[in-house]
Backbone as numpy.savetxt, mean C-alpha at the origin, in Angstrom:
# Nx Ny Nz CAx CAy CAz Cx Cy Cz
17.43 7.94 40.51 16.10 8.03 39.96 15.98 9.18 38.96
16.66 10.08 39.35 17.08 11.46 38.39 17.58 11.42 36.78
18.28 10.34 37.18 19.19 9.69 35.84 18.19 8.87 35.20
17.62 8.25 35.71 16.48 7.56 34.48 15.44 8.33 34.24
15.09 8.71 35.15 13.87 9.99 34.15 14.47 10.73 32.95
15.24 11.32 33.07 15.90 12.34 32.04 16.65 11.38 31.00
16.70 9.76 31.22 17.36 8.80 30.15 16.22 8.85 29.48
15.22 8.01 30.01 13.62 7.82 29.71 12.87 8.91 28.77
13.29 10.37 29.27 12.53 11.09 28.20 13.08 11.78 27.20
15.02 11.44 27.51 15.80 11.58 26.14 15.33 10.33 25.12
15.25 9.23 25.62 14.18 8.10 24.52 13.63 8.66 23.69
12.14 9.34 24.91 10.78 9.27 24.05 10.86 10.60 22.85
11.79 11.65 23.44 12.06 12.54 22.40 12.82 12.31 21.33
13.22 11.18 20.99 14.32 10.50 19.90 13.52 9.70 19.23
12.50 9.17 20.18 11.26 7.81 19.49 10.34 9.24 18.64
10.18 10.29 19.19 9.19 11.22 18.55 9.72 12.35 17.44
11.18 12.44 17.15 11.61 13.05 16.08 11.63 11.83 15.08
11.98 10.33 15.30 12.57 9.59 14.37 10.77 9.00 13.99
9.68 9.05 14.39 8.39 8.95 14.26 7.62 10.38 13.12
8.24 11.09 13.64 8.22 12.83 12.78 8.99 12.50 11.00
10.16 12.40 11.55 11.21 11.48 10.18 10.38 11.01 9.16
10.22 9.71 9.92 9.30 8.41 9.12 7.87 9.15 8.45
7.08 10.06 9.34 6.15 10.39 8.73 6.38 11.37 7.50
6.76 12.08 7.41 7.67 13.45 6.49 7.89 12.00 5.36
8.89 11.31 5.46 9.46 10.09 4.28 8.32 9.56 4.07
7.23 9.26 4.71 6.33 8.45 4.18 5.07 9.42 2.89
4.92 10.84 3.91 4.07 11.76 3.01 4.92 11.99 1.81
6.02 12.49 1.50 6.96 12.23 0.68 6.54 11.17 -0.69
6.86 10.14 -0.12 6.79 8.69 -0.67 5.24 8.76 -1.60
4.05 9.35 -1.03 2.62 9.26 -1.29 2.88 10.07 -2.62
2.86 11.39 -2.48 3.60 12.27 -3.03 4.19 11.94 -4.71
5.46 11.23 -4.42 5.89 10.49 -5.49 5.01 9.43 -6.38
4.62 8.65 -5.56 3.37 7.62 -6.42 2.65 8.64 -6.90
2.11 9.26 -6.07 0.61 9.92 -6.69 1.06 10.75 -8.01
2.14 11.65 -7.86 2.57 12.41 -9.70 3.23 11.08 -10.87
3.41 9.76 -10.49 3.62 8.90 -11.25 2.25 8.41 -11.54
1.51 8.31 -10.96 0.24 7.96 -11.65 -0.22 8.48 -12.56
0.16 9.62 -12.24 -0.91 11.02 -12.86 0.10 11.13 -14.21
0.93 10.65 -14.10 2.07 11.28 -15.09 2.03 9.70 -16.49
1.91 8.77 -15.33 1.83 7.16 -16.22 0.70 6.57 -15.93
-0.84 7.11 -16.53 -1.72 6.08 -16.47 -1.13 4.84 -16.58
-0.89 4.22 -17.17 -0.65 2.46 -17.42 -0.14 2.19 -16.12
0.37 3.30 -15.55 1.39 2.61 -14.10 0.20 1.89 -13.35
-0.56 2.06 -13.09 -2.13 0.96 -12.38 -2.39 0.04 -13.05
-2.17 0.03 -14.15 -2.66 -1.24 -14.77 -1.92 -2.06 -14.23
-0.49 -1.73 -14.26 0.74 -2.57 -14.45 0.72 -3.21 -12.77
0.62 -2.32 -12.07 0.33 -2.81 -10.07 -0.64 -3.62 -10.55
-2.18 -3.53 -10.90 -2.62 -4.46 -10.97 -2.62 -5.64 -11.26
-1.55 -5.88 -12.38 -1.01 -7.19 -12.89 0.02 -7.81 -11.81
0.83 -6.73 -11.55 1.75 -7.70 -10.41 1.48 -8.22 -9.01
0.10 -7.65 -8.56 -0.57 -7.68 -7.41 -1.40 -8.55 -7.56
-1.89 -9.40 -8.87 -2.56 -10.47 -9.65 -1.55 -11.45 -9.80
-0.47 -11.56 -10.10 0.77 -12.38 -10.76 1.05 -13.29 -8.81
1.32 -12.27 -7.84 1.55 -12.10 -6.45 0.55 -12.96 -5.88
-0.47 -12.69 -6.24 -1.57 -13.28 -5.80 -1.96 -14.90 -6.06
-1.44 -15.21 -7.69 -1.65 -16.51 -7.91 -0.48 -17.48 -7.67
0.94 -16.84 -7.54 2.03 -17.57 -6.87 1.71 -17.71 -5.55
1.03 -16.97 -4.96 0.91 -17.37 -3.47 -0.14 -17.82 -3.06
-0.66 -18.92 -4.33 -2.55 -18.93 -4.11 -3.30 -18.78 -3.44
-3.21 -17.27 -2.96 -4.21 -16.41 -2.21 -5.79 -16.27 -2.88
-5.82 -16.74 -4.40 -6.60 -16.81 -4.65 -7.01 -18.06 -5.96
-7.91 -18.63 -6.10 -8.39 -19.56 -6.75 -8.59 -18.92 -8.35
-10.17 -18.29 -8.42 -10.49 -17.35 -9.40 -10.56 -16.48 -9.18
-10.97 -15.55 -10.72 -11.03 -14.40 -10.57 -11.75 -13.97 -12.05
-12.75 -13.55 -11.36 -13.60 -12.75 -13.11 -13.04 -11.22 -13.44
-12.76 -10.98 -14.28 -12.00 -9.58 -14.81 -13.38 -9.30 -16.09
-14.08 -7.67 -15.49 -14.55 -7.14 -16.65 -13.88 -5.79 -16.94
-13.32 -5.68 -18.17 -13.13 -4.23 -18.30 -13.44 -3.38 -18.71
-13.50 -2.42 -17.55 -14.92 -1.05 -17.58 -14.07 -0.21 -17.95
-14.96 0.80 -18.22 -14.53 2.59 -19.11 -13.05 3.05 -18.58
-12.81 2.97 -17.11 -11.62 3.37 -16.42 -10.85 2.66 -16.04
-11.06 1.00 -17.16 -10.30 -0.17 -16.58 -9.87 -0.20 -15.25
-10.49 -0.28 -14.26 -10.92 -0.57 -13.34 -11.54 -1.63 -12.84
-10.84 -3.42 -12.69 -11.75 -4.33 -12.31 -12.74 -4.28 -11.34
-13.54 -5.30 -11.82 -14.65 -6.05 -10.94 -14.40 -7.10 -9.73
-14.01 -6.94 -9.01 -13.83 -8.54 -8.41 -15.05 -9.17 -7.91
-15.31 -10.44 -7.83 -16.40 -10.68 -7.21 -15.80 -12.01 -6.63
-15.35 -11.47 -5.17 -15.28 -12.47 -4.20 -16.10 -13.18 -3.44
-15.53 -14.63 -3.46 -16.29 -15.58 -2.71 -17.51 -15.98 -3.41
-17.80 -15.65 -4.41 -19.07 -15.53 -5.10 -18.54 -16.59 -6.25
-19.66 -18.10 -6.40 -19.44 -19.15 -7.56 -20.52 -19.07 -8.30
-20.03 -19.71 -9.31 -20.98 -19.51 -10.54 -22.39 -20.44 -10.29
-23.51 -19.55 -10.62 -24.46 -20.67 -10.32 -25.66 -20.16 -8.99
-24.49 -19.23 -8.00 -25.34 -18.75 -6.64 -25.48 -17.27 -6.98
């Protein structure tokens, strides 16, 4: 019984450094996007197009009205038809 307790919480201390890991790589990761943004406005435009491109190969979506505002920044107006 000795032997699995001390297996059991060599685990959870291996599940909680490699959870520590992942988080560190992930803040990291944020990190990186966020000074590419800042560094390549167009880089949003460009997600937006492929997250649009993504969207109509996997016809997740039907339409879509695009206005472009001051911070090109779309509009979406979901679920919403012309007329209502």
């Amino acid at each position: 019984m000795l032997r699995y307790a001390e297996a059991e919480k060599k685990v959870l201390i291996e599940q909680a450094k490699a959870e520590a890991e992942a988080a560190k790589l992930q803040a990291e990761a944020i990190n990186t996007v966020g000074a590419a943004a800042q560094q390549y406005p167009e880089w949003r435009q460009q997600e937006f197009i492929r997250a649009f491109a993504n969207a109509l190969e996997n016809e997740s979506i039907q339409k879509m009205i695009f206005v472009p505002t001051e911070a090109n920044i779309p509009i979406v107006e979901a679920g919403r038809t012309v007329g209502n």
